[in-house]
RODO-2510 file (C-alpha; in nm, 4 decimals, decimal comma):
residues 302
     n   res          X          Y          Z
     1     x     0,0000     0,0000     0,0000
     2     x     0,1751     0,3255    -0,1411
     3     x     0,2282     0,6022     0,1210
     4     x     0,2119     0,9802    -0,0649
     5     x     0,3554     1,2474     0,1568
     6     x     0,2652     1,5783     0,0828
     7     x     0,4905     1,8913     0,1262
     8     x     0,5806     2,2426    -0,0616
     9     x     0,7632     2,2558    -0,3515
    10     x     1,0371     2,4805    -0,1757
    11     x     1,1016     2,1903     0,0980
    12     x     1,0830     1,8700    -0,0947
    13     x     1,4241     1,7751     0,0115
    14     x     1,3377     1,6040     0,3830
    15     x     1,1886     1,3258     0,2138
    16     x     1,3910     1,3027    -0,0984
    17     x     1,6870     1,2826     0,0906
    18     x     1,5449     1,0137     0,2996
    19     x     1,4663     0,7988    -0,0091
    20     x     1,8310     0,8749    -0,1337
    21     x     2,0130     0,7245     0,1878
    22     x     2,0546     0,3691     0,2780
    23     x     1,7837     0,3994     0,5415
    24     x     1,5341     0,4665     0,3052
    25     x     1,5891     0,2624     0,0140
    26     x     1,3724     0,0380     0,1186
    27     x     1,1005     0,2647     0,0933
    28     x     1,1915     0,3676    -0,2141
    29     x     0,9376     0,2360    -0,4364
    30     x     0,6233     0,2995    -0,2393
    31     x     0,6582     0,6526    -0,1006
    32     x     0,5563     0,8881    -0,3289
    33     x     0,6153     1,2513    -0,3173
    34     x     0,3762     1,5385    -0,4105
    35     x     0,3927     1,8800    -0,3926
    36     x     0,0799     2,1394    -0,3112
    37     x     0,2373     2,3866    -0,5627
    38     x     0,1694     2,1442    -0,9262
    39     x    -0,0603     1,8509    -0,7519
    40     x    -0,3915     1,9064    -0,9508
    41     x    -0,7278     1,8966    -0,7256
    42     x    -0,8736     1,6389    -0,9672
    43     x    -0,6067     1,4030    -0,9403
    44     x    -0,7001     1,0379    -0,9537
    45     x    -0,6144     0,9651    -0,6172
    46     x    -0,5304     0,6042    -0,5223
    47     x    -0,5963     0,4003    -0,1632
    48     x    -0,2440     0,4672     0,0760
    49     x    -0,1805     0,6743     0,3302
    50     x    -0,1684     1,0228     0,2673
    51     x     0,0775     1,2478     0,4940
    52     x     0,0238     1,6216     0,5096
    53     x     0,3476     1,7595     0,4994
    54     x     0,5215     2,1503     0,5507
    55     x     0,1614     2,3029     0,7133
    56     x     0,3591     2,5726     0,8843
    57     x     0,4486     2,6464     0,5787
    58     x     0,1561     2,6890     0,3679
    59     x    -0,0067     3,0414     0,3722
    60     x    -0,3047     3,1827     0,1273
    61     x    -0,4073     2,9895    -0,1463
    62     x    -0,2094     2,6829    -0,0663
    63     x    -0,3319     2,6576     0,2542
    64     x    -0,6811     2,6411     0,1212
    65     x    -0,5753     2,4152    -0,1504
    66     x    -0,4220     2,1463     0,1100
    67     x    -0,7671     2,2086     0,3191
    68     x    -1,0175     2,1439    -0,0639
    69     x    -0,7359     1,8081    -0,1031
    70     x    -0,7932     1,6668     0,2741
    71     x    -1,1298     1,6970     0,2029
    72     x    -1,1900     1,5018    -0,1502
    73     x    -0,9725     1,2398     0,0204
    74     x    -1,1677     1,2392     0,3444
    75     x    -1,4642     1,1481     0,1221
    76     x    -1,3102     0,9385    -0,1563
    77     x    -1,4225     0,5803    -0,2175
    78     x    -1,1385     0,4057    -0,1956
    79     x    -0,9290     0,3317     0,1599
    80     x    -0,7376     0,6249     0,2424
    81     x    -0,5794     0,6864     0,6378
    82     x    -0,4725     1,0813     0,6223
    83     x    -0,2091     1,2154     0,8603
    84     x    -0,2369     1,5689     0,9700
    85     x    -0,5238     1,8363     0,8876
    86     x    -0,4331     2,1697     0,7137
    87     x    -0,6417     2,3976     0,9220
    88     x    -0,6529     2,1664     1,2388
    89     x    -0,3422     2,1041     1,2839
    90     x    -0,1878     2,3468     1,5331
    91     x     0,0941     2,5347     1,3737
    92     x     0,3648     2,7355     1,5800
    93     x     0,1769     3,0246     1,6904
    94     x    -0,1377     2,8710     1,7735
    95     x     0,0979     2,5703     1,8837
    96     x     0,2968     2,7687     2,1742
    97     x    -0,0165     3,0245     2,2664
    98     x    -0,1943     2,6390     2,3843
    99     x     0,0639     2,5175     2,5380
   100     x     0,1128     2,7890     2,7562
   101     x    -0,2399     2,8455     2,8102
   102     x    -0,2733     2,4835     2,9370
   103     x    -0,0105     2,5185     3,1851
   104     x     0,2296     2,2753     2,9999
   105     x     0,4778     2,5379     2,8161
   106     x     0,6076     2,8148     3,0923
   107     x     0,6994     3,0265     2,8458
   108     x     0,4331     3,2248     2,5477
   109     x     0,4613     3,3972     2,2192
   110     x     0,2624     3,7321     2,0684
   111     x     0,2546     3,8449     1,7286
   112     x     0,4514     4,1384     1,6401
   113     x     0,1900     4,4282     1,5614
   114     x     0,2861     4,8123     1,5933
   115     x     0,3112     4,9112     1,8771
   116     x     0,3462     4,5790     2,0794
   117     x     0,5989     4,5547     2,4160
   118     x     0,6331     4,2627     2,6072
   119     x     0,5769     4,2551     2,9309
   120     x     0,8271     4,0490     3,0127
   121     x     1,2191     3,9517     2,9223
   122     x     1,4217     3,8272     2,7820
   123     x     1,2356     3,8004     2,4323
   124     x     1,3545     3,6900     2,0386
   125     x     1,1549     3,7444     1,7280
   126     x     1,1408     3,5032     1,4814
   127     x     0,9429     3,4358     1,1692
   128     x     0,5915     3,2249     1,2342
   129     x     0,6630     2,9819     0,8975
   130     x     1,0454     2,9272     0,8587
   131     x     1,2726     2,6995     1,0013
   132     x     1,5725     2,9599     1,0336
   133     x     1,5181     3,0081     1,4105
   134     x     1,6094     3,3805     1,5556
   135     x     1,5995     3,6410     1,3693
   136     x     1,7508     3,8429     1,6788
   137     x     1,9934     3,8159     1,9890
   138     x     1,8301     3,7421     2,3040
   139     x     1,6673     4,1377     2,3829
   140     x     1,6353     4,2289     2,7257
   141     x     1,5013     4,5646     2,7462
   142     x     1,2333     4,7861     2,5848
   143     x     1,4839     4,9686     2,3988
   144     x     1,7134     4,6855     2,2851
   145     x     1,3387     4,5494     2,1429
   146     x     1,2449     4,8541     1,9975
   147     x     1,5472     4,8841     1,7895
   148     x     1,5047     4,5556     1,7010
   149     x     1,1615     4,5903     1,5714
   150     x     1,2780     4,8745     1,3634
   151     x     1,6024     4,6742     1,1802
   152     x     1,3483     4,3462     1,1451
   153     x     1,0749     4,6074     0,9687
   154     x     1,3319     4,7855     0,7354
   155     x     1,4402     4,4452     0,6619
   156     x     1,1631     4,2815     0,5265
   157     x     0,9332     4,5791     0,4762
   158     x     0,6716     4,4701     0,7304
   159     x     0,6223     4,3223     1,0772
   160     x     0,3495     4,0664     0,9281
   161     x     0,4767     3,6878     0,9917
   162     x     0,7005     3,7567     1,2768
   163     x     0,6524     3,6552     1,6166
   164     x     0,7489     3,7297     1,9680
   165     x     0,8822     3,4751     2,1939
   166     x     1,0044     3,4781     2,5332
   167     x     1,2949     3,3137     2,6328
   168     x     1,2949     2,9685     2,8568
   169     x     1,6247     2,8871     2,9832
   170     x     1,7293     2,5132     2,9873
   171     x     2,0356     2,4887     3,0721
   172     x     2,1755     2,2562     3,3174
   173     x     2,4276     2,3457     3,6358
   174     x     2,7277     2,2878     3,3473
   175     x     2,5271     2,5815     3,1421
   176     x     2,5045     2,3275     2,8578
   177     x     2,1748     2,3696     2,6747
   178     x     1,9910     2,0336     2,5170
   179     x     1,7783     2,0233     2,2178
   180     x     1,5313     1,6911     2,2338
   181     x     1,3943     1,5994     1,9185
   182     x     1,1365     1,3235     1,8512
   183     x     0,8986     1,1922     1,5970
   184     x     0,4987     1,1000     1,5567
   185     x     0,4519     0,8675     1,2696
   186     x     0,0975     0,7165     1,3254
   187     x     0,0031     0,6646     1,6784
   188     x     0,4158     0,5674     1,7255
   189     x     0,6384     0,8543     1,9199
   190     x     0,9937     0,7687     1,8314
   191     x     1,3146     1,0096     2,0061
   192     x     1,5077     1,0745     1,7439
   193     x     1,8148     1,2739     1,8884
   194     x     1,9585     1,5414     2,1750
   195     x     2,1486     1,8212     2,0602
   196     x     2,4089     1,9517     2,3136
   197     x     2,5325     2,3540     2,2749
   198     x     2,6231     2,6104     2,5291
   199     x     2,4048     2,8597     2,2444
   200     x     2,0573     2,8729     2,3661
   201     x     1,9340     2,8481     1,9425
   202     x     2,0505     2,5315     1,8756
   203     x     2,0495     2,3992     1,4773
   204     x     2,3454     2,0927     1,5390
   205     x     2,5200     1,9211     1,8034
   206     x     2,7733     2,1538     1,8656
   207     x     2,9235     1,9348     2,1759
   208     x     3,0129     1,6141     2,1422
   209     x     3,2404     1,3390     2,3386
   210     x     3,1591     1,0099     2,4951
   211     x     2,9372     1,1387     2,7422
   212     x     2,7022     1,3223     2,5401
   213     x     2,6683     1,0718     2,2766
   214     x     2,6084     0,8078     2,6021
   215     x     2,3340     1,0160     2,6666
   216     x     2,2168     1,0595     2,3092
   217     x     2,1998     0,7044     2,2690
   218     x     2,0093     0,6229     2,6229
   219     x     1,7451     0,8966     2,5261
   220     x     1,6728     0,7688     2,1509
   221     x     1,6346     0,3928     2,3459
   222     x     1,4432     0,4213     2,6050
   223     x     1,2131     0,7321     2,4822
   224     x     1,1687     0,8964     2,8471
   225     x     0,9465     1,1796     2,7835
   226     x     0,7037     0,9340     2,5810
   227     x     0,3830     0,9971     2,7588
   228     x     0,3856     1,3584     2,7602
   229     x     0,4921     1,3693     2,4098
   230     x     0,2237     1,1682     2,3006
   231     x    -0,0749     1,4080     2,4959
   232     x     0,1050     1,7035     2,3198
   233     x     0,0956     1,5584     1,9731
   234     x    -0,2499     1,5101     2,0170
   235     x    -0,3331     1,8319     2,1418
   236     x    -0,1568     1,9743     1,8392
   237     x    -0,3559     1,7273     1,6126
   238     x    -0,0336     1,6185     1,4190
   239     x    -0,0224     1,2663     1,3268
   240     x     0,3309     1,2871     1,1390
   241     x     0,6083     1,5261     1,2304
   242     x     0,8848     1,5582     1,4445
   243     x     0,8718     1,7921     1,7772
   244     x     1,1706     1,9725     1,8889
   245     x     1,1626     2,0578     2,2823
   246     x     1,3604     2,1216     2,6378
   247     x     1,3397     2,0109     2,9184
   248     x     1,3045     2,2622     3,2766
   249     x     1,2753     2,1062     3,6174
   250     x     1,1813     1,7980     3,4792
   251     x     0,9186     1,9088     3,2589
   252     x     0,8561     1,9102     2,8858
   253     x     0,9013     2,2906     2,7095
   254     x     0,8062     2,2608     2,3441
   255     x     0,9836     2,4643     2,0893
   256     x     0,8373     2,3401     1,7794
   257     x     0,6273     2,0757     1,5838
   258     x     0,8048     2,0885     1,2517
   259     x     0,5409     1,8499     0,9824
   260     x     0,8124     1,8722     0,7553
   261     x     1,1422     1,7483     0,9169
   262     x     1,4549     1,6269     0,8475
   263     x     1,4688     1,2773     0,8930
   264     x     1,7620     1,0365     0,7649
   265     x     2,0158     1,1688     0,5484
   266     x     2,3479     1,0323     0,4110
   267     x     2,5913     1,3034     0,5507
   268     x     2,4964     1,1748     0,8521
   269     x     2,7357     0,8374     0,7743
   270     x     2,9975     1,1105     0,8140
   271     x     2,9731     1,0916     1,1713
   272     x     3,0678     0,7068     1,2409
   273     x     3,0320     0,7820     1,6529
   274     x     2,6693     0,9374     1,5485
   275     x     2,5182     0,6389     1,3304
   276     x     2,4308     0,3952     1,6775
   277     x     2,1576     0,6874     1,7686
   278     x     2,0456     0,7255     1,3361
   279     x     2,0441     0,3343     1,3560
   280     x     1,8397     0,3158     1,6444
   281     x     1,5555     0,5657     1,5104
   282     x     1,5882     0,4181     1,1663
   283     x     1,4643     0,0689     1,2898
   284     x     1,1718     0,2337     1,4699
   285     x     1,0785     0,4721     1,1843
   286     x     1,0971     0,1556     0,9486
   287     x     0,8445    -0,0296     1,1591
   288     x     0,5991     0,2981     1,2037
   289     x     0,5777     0,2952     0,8590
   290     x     0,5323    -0,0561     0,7888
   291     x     0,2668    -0,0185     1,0231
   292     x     0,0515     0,2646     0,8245
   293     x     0,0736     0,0314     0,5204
   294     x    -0,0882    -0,2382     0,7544
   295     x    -0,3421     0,0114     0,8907
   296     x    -0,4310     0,1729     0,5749
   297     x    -0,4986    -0,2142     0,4173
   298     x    -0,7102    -0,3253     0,7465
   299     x    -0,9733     0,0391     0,6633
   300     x    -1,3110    -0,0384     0,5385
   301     x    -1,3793     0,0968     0,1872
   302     x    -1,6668     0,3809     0,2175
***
């Protein structure tokens, strides 16, 4: 049973590279990749599981595209299990505002409008549908935001997109900072890796040595913060994507749900130390997916 995984044309490479490594050969010949941008609405679609792919991403007319697609498929005649729901699906903003709201993130974010101070620092701005992170230093006073509001506007000619967030710091007694990353795929949470950096943005590993790959290992075996992963990927309504989080007192801070991620790539066999904790989430990502197959076979024909 084919799987067809959605995403923009701009960030078809997660899954292509994935396909083009030795984890996902395999897969190969029954993953097939679409993009909102060319896929017609009156496309023959065919019984598989159908992942919705890059939602954070999607904006105007391709957002309503994605929602007149989940639709026809939600209805179609043929056995189709869909993954994520453009319009349900809780994307950053919405994400982070719930999360505090709820009581599980201690941290919030606000949308930069004119006009807008926080009430409380440190703060960062960053865009609402990227993956570049920061667009700003840590800012820890009115003025250091309001010039920073004014270089972010004269940059990009508007304030609309960007968002507010304030700062939640992680790091340990060491003042090393860990990034947690872990995957849905299904009903299956998989840990996928810890990042270790003594930068509070962290987009690699940027310390390494046998002690933090001991503990990069442990974590992407035994999958500690399973349970409250799992409530938090259902409150988000995301079925396939990969959250990126912290971890404060003992309790879960999410960053991100990212429905678009990176996920096996072969650069990675650059880093012989490194492939134990790729191996690891490989096996478990090959047996999630097996699983939709089995799942998507097993639905009733409407």
């Amino acid at each position: 049973m084919n799987l067809f995984y959605l995403s923009t044309l701009r960030y078809r490479r997660p899954m292509e590279l994935y396909l083009r490594s030795k984890w996902g050969l395999s897969k190969k010949e029954w993953i097939v990749h679409y993009d909102y941008d060319s896929l017609s609405e009156d496309h023959d679609f065919l019984p598989g599981t159908y992942i919705f792919g890059d939602l954070e991403c999607l904006q105007g007319d391709l957002i309503a595209k994605a929602e007149r697609i989940w639709k026809k498929l939600n209805t179609a005649s043929v056995p189709v299990q869909i993954l994520n729901k453009p319009g349900s699906t809780l994307t950053r903003f919405d994400l982070l505002r719930t999360l505090h709201k709820q009581g599980l993130n201690d941290f919030t974010v606000h949308r930069l409008e004119p006009g807008f101070m926080p009430e409380k620092f440190p703060v960062y701005i960053r865009r609402e549908q990227d993956h570049k992170g920061n667009r700003t230093p840590l800012l820890y006073t009115p003025d250091e935001f309001e010039q920073a509001v004014l270089k972010v506007t004269e940059e990009f000619q508007s304030q609309e997109g960007f968002m507010v967030t304030e700062f939640c710091d992680t790091r340990d007694a060491q003042g090393v900072y860990r990034k947690y990353s872990a995957f849905i795929v299904g009903n299956k949470v998989i840990a996928r890796h810890v990042f270790f950096s003594r930068e509070w943005m962290i987009k690699k590993a940027d310390l390494k040595g046998r002690g933090f790959l001991e503990e990069e290992i442990e974590y992407v075996r035994t999958n500690p913060h399973h349970d409250a992963l799992a409530g938090i990927f259902s409150l988000a309504d995301v079925q396939y994507g990969r959250m990126d989080y912290g971890v404060k007192n003992g309790k879960v801070q999410v960053w991100e749900i990212n429905t678009n991620p990176t996920i096996l790539r072969r650069k990675f066999l650059k880093d012989p130390e490194r492939i134990p904790v790729h191996q690891c989430f490989a096996d478990q990502l090959d047996k999630a997916l097996d699983q939709l197959g089995q799942d998507t076979l097993a639905l009733p024909v409407n």
